[in-house]
C-alpha positions as CSV (number, residue, x, y, z in Angstrom):
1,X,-63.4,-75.1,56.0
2,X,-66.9,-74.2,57.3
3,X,-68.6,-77.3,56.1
4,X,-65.6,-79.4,57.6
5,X,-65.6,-77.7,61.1
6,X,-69.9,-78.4,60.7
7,X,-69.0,-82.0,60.6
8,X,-66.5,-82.0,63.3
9,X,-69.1,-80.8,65.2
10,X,-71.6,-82.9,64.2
11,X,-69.4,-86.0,65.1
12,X,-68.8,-84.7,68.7
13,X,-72.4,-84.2,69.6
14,X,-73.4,-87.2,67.9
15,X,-70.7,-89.6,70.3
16,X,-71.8,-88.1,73.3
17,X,-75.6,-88.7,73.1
18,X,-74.6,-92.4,72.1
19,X,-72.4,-92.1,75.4
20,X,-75.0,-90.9,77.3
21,X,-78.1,-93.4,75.6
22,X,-75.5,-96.4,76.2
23,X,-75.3,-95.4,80.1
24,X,-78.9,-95.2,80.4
25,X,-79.6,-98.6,78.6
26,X,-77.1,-100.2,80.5
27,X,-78.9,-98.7,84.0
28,X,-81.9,-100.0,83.1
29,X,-80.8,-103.3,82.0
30,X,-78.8,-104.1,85.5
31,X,-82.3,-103.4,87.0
32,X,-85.0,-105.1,84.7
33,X,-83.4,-108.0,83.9
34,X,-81.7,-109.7,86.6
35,X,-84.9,-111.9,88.0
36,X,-85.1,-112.5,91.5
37,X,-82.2,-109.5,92.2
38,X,-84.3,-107.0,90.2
39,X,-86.8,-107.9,92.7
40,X,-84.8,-106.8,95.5
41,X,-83.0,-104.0,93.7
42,X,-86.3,-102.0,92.8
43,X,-87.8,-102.8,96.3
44,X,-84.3,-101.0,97.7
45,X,-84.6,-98.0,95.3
46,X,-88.7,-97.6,96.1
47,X,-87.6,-97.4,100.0
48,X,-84.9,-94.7,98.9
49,X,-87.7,-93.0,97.1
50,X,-89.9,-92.7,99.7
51,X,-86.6,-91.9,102.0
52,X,-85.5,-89.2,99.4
53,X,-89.1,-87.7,99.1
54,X,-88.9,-87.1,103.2
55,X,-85.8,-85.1,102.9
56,X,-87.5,-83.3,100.5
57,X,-89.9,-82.3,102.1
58,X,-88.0,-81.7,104.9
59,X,-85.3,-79.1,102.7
60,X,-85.4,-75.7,102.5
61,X,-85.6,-75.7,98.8
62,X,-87.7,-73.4,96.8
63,X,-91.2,-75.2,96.9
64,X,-90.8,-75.6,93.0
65,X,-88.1,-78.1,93.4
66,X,-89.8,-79.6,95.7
67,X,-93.2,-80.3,94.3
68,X,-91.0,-81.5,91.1
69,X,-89.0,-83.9,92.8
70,X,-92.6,-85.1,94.9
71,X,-93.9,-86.0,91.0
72,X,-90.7,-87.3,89.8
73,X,-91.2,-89.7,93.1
74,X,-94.5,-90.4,92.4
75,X,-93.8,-91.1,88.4
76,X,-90.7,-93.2,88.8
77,X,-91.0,-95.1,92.2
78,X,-87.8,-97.0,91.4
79,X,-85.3,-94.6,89.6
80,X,-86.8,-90.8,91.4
81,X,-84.1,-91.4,94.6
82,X,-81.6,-93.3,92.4
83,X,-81.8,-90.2,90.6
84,X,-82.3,-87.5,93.7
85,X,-79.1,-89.3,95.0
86,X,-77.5,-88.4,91.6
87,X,-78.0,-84.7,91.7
88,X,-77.6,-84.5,94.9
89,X,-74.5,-85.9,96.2
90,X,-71.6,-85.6,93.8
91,X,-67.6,-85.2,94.9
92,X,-67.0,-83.3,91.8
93,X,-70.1,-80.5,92.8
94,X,-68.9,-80.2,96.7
95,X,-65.1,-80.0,95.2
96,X,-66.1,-77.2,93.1
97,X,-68.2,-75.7,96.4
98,X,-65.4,-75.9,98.8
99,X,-63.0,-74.6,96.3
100,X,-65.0,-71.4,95.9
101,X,-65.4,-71.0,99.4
102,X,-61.5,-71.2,99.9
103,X,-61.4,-69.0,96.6
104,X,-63.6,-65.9,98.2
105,X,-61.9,-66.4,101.9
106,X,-58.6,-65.9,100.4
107,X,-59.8,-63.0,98.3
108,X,-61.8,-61.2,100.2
109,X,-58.7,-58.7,101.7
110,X,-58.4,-57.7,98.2
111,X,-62.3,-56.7,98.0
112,X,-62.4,-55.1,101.1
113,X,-59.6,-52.3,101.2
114,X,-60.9,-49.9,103.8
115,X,-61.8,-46.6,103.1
116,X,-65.3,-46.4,104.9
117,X,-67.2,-46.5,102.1
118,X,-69.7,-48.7,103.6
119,X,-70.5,-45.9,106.3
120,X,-70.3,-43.7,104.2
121,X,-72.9,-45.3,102.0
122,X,-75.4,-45.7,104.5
123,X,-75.5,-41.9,105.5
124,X,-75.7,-41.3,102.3
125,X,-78.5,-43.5,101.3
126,X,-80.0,-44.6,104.8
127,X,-83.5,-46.0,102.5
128,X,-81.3,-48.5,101.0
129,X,-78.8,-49.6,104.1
130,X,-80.5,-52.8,104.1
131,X,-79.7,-53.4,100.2
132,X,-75.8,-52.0,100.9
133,X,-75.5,-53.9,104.3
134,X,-77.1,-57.6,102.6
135,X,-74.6,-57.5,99.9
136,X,-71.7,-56.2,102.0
137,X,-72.2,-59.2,104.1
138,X,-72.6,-61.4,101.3
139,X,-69.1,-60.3,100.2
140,X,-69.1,-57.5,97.5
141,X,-68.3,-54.2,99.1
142,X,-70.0,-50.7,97.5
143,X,-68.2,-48.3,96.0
144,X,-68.1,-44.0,95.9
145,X,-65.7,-43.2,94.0
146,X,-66.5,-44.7,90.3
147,X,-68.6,-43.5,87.6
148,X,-71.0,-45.5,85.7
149,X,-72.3,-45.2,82.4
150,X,-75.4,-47.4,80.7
151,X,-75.5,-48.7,77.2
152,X,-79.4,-49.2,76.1
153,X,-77.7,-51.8,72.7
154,X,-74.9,-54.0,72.2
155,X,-74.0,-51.8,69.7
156,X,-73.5,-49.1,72.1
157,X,-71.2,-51.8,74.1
158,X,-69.2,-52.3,71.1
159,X,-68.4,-48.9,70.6
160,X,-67.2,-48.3,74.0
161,X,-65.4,-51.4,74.4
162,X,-63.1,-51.4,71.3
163,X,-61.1,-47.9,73.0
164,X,-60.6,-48.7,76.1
165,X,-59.3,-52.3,75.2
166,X,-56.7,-50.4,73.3
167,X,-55.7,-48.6,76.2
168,X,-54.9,-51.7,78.5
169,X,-51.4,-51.5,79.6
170,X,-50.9,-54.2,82.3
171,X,-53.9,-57.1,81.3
172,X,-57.5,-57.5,79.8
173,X,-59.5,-60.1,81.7
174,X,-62.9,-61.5,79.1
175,X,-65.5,-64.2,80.4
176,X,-68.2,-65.0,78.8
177,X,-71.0,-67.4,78.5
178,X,-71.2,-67.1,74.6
179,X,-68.0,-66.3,71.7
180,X,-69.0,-66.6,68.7
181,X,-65.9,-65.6,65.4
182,X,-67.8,-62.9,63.2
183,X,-68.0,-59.2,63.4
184,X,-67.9,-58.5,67.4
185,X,-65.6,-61.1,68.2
186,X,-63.2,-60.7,65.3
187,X,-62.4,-57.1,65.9
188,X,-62.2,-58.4,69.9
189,X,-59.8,-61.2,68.9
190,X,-57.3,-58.6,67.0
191,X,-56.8,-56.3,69.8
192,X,-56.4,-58.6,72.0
193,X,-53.7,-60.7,69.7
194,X,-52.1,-57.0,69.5
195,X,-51.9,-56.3,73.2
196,X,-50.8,-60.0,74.1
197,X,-47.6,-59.1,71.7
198,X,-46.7,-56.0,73.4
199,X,-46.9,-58.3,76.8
200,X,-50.2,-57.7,78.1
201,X,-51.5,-60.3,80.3
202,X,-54.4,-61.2,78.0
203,X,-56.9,-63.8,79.9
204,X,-60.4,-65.1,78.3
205,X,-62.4,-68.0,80.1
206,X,-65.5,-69.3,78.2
207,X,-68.4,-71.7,79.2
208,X,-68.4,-74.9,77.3
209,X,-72.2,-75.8,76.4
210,X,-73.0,-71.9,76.0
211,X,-69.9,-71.8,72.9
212,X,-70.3,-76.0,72.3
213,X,-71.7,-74.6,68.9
214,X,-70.3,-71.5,67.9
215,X,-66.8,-72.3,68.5
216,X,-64.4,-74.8,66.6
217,X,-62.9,-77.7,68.8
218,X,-59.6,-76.7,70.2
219,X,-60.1,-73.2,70.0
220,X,-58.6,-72.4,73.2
221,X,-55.7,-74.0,72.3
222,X,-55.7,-71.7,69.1
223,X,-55.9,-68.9,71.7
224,X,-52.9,-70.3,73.8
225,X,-50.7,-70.4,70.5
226,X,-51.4,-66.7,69.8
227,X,-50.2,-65.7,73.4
228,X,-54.0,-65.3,74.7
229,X,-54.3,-67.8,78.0
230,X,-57.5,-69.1,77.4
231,X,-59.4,-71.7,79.5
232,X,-62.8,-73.5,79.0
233,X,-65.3,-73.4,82.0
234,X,-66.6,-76.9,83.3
235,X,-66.0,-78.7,80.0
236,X,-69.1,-81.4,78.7
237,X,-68.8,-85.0,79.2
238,X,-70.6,-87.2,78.5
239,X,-71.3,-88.6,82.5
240,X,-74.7,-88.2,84.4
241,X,-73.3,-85.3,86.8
242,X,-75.2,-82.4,88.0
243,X,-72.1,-79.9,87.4
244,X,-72.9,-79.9,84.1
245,X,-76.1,-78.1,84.9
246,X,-74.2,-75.4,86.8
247,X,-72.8,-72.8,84.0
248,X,-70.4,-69.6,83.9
249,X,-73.5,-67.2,82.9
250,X,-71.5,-64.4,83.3
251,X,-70.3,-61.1,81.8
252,X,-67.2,-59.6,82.6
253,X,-64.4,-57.5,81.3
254,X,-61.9,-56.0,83.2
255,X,-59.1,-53.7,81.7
256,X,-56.0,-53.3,84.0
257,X,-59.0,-53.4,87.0
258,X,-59.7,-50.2,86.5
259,X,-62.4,-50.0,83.9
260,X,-64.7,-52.7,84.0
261,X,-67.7,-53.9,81.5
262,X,-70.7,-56.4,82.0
263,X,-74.4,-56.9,81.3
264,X,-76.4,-59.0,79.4
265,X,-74.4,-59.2,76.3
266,X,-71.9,-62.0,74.5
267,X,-69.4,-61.4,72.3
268,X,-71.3,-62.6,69.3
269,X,-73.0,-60.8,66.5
270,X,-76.5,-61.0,67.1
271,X,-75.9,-59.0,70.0
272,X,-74.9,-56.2,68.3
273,X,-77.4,-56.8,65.3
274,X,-74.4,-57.4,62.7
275,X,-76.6,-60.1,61.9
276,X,-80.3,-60.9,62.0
277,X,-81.7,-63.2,64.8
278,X,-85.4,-63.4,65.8
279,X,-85.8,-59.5,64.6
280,X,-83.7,-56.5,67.0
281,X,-81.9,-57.7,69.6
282,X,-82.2,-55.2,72.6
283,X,-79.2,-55.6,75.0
284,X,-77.9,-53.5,77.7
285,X,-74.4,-53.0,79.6
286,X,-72.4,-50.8,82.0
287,X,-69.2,-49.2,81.9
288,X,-67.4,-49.1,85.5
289,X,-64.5,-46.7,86.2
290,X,-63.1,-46.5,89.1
291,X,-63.1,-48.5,92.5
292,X,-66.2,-50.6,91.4
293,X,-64.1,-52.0,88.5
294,X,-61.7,-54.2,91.0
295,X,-64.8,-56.2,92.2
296,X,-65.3,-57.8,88.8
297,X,-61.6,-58.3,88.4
298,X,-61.5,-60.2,91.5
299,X,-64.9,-62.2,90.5
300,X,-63.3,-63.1,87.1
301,X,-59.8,-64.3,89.1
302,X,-61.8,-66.4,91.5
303,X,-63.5,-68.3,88.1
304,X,-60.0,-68.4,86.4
305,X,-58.8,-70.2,89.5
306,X,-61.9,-72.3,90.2
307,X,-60.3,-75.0,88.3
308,X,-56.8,-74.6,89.5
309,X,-55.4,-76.9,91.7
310,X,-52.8,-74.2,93.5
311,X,-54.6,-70.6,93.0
312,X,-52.5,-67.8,92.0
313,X,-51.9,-64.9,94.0
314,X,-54.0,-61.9,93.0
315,X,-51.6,-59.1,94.8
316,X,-50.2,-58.4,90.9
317,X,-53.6,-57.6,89.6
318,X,-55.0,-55.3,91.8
319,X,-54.5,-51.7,91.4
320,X,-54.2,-49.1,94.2
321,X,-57.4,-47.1,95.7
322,X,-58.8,-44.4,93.1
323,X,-58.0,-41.2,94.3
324,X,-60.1,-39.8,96.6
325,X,-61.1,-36.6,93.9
326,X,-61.9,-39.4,91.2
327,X,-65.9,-38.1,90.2
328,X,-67.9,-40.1,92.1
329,X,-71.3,-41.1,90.4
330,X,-73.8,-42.3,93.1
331,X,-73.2,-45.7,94.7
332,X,-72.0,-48.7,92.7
333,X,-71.8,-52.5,94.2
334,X,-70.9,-55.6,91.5
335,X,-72.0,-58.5,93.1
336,X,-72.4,-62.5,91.7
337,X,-74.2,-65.3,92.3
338,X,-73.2,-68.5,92.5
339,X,-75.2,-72.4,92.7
340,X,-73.0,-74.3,94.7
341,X,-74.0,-72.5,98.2
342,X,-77.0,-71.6,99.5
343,X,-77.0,-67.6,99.4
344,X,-79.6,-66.9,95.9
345,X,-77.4,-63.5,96.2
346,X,-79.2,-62.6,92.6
347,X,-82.7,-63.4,93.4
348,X,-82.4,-61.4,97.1
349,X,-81.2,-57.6,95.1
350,X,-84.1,-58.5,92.5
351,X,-86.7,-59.0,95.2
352,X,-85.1,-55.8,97.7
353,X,-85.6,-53.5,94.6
354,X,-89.4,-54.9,94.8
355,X,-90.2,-54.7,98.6
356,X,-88.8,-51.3,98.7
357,X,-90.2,-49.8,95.8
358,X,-92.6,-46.9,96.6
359,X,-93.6,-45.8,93.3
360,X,-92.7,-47.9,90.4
361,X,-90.3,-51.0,89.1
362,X,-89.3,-51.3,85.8
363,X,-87.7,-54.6,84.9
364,X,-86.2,-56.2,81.4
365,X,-86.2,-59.7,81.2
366,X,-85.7,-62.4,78.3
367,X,-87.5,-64.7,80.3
368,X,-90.4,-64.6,83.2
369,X,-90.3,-68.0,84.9
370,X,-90.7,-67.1,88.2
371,X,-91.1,-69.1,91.7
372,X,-94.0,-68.2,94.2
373,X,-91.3,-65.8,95.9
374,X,-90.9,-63.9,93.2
375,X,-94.5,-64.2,91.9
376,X,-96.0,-63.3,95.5
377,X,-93.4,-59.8,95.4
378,X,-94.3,-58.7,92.2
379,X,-98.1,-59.0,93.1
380,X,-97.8,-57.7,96.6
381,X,-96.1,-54.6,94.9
382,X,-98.5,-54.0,91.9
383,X,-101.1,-54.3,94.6
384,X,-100.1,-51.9,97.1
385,X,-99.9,-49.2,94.2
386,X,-96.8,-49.1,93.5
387,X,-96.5,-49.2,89.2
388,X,-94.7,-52.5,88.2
389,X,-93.8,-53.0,84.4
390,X,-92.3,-55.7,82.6
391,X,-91.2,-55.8,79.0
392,X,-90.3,-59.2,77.7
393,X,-89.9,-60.2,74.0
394,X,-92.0,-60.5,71.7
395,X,-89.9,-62.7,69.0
396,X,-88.8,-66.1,71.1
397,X,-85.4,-67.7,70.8
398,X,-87.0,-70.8,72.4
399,X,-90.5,-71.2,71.9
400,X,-91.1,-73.9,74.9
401,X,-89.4,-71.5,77.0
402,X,-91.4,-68.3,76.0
403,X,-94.4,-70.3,76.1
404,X,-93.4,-70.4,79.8
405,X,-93.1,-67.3,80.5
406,X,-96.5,-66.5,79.3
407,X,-97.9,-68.5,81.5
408,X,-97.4,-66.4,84.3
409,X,-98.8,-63.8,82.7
410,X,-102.1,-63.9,83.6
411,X,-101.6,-63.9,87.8
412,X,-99.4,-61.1,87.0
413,X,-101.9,-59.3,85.5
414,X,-104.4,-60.1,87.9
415,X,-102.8,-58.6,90.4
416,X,-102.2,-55.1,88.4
417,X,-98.5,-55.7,87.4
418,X,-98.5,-54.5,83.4
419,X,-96.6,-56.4,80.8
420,X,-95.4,-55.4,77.7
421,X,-93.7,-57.3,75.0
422,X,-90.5,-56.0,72.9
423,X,-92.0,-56.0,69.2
424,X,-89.2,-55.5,66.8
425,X,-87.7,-58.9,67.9
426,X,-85.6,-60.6,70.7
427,X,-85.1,-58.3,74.8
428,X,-82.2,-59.7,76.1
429,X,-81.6,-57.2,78.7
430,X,-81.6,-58.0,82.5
431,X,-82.2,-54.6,84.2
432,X,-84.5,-54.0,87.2
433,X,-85.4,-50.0,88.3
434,X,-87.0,-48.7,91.1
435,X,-88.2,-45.1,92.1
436,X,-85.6,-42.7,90.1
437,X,-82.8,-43.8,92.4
438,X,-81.9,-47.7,92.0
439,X,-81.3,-50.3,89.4
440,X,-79.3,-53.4,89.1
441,X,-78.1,-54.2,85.7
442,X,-76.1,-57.6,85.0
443,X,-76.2,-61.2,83.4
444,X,-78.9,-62.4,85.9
445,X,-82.2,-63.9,84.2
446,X,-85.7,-64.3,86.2
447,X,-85.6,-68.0,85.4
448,X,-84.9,-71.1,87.2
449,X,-81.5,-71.7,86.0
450,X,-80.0,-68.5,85.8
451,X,-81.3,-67.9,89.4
452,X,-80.4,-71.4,90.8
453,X,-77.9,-73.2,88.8
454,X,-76.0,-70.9,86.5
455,X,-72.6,-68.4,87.9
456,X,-74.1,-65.4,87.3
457,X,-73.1,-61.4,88.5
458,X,-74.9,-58.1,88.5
459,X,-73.9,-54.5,89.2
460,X,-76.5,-52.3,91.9
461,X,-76.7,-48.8,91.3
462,X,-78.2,-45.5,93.6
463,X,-78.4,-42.1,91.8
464,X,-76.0,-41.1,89.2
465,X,-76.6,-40.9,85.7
466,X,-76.9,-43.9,84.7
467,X,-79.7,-44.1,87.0
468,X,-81.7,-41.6,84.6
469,X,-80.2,-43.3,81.4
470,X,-82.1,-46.6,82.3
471,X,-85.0,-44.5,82.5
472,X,-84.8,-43.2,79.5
473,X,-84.4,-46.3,77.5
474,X,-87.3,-48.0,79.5
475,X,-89.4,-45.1,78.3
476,X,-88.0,-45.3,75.1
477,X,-88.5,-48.9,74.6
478,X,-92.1,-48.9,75.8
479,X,-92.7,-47.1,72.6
480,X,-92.2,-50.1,70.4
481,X,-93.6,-52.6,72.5
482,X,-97.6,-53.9,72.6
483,X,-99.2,-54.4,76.0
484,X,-100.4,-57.6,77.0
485,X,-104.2,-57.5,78.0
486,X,-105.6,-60.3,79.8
487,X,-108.0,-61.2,76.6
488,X,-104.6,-62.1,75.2
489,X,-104.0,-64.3,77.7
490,X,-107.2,-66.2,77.5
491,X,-106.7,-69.8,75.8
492,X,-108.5,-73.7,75.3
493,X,-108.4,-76.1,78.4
494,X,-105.9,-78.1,76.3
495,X,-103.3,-75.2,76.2
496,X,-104.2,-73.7,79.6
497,X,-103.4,-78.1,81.1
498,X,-99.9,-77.5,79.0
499,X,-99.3,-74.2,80.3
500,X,-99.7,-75.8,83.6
501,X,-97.4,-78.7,83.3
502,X,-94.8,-75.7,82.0
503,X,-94.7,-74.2,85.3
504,X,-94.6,-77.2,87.0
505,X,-91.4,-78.4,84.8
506,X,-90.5,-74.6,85.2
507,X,-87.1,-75.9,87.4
508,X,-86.4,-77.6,84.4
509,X,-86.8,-75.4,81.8
């Protein structure tokens, strides 16, 4: 069964690289070999180079993208604003943007309840208004009354989670990047079969390309058969398209919108160590209870519906206020991030934590491949004494990529920030926190793609325990991990020229 379900496989990715190799060979043969009108044709697509390389420049994208798109100019004079024109303008990406505009305006009554919460935040945290009043603006209102509760391991996730799905009485709402059948999932997979035949709405949405090779071809109609509604997020194709670029990154699970889970882990078993995959793998999650946990139902409905061509009404999932004696733990605001507008929602909490930090930041990420933004914030901060410490891994799960992300170490370090790397294998975590009283813990990556091009969402956090669990674990974890000096960062002019092309490629990566 396994080997046939191997071949499947292999047969689907094998036809669409041929799709794709036969679209590029027949591009390049309309242009190279039509005499006289290949003249003209490449003349055209060298003026729409230099015409795309103007806009460009002209853009208000991230200065990364736009020295990459300057070389790509320079390199291809012919195919760069064939190309630019490509990524750029597409019906199916500004379908999918005006969708999700139409998606939040027509949810955000169900966000937004009243309550006074939001003033009530700000007097109780006036040092952070401008954190609680960006994100409330950006859509994602903060919330008193819900407790929160940090896991430091998957494993810790998996314990919690199991319970309370068993306690869903009305649905279970589960998307994820990655599913993957073994140990997590299995156990996942018969609860939810249970509850969907005692009538529980049971929904699961999962990104194509992050299961294309850990789930079977039609599993989703698998799921439909066993009453699960399942649906796969922007499906592959083999079409040049940019959409395929922009991915569900995200986290979620919400339990009759009143308990709510998300974080850095899948539903696979690597996550919760079951198996063995480039040594420990350190994850982290949070629990939501309360008024918080209807934000990330409402996220999850608006990606449900992303692809729907008459959205549903959400009125049946939403459940009434917590009451006003539920414990209230701190402040707690769930926001996402999407890359079909313009608002890097992800990248602004990540750099507020920074600029506002007084005495330390303590951040988790998988991957450091950073823009001058991010770069400039970390330095400024490290060198206006404030204590800024980053643990990455130690044991790669893409080598090209880690190679990246070392090569920022050594600005970083120049400026004073101190890095440590994860030692008994893989950090997957994606947790920033800042001065004892605020953190942000979520799917959200300090990479190119998971800050520009992937769906992502992230939970912010003031006071409250889970406030000093974070810490804890951060400590804790520092005592497995080796700190990077600058002597290790000290290399030949060979790898320090490919280290450079890295970060140039870095929007690629």
């Amino acid at each position: 069964m396994r080997k046939r379900w191997f071949l499947q496989l292999l047969r689907r990715r094998v036809f669409v690289i041929l799709l794709l190799v036969v679209q590029g060979l027949v591009l390049i043969g309309l242009i190279c070999n039509a005499g006289r009108l290949a003249q003209w044709v490449s003349s055209a697509f060298k003026v729409l180079s230099i015409l795309a390389g103007l806009r460009v420049v002209s853009s208000g994208d991230k200065p990364a993208f736009k020295l990459l798109w300057v070389v790509l100019f320079l390199l291809f004079p012919v195919f760069g604003g064939l190309f630019y024109l490509l990524v750029t303008f597409q019906s199916s990406t500004l379908r999918v943007a005006r969708r999700l505009r139409n998606l939040e305006a027509a949810s955000r009554p169900f966000l937004f309840t009243g309550g006074g919460d939001y003033e009530a935040a700000c007097q109780a945290a006036p040092e952070c208004s401008p954190q609680i009043s960006y994100l409330q603006r950006a859509g994602f209102p903060v919330c008193r009354h819900t407790s929160c509760r940090y896991f430091p391991s998957g494993e810790q996730v998996f314990q919690a989670l199991l319970p309370e799905l068993r306690k869903a009485e009305r649905y279970i709402f589960l998307e994820f990047f990655i599913i993957q059948e073994g140990v997590m999932w299995n156990a996942v997979h018969d609860i939810l079969r249970e509850k969907a035949a005692q009538g529980v709405t049971v929904r699961v949405l999962y990104d194509d390309i992050g299961s294309f090779l850990t789930l079977p071809k039609g599993y989703a109609d698998r799921l439909c058969r066993e009453g699960i509604q399942c649906r796969v997020f922007n499906r592959f194709r083999p079409v040049l398209s940019s959409l395929q670029n922009n991915r569900d990154h995200r986290k979620i699970i919400s339990i009759d919108g009143k308990v709510a889970f998300t974080g850095g882990f899948n539903l696979a078993d690597e996550y919760i160590n079951a198996v063995e995959k480039h040594g420990r793998w350190k994850d982290a999650g949070v629990l939501l209870q309360g008024d918080a946990a209807r934000s990330l139902t409402v996220m999850f409905l608006q990606m449900w519906n992303l692809g729907s061509r008459a959205p549903e009404d959400f009125t049946p999932f939403m459940p009434g206020p917590a009451p006003q004696d539920t414990p209230s733990d701190g402040l707690v605001q769930p926001y996402a991030d999407s890359p079909v507008d313009r608002e890097n929602v992800g990248e602004h909490v990540y750099l507020q934590i920074i600029s506002r930090a007084r005495r330390y930041v303590y951040i988790y990420t998988p991957y450091l491949i950073v823009d001058d933004s991010m770069l400039s914030a970390l330095s400024l901060a490290a060198k206006s004494g404030v204590d800024v410490r980053i643990i990455t891994p130690h044991h790669w799960d893409k080598w090209i990529i880690h190679t990246a992300t070392r090569a920022y170490y050594r600005p970083l370090l120049d400026a004073g920030v101190k890095i440590y790397e994860y030692t008994p294998g893989f950090l997957h975590a994606k947790v920033f926190l800042s001065d004892d009283t605020t953190a942000t813990v979520g799917s959200i990556n300090l990479d190119y793609r998971s800050l520009y091009l992937h769906f992502e969402c992230g939970v912010w956090l003031y006071q409250g325990q889970a406030i000093r669990q974070i810490k804890e674990d951060f400590q804790q974890t520092l005592g497995v991990c080796q700190e990077v000096t600058a002597a290790d960062c000290r290399h030949g002019p060979l790898f320090r020229l490919f280290q450079g092309l890295l970060r140039l490629l870095a929007p690629l990566l």
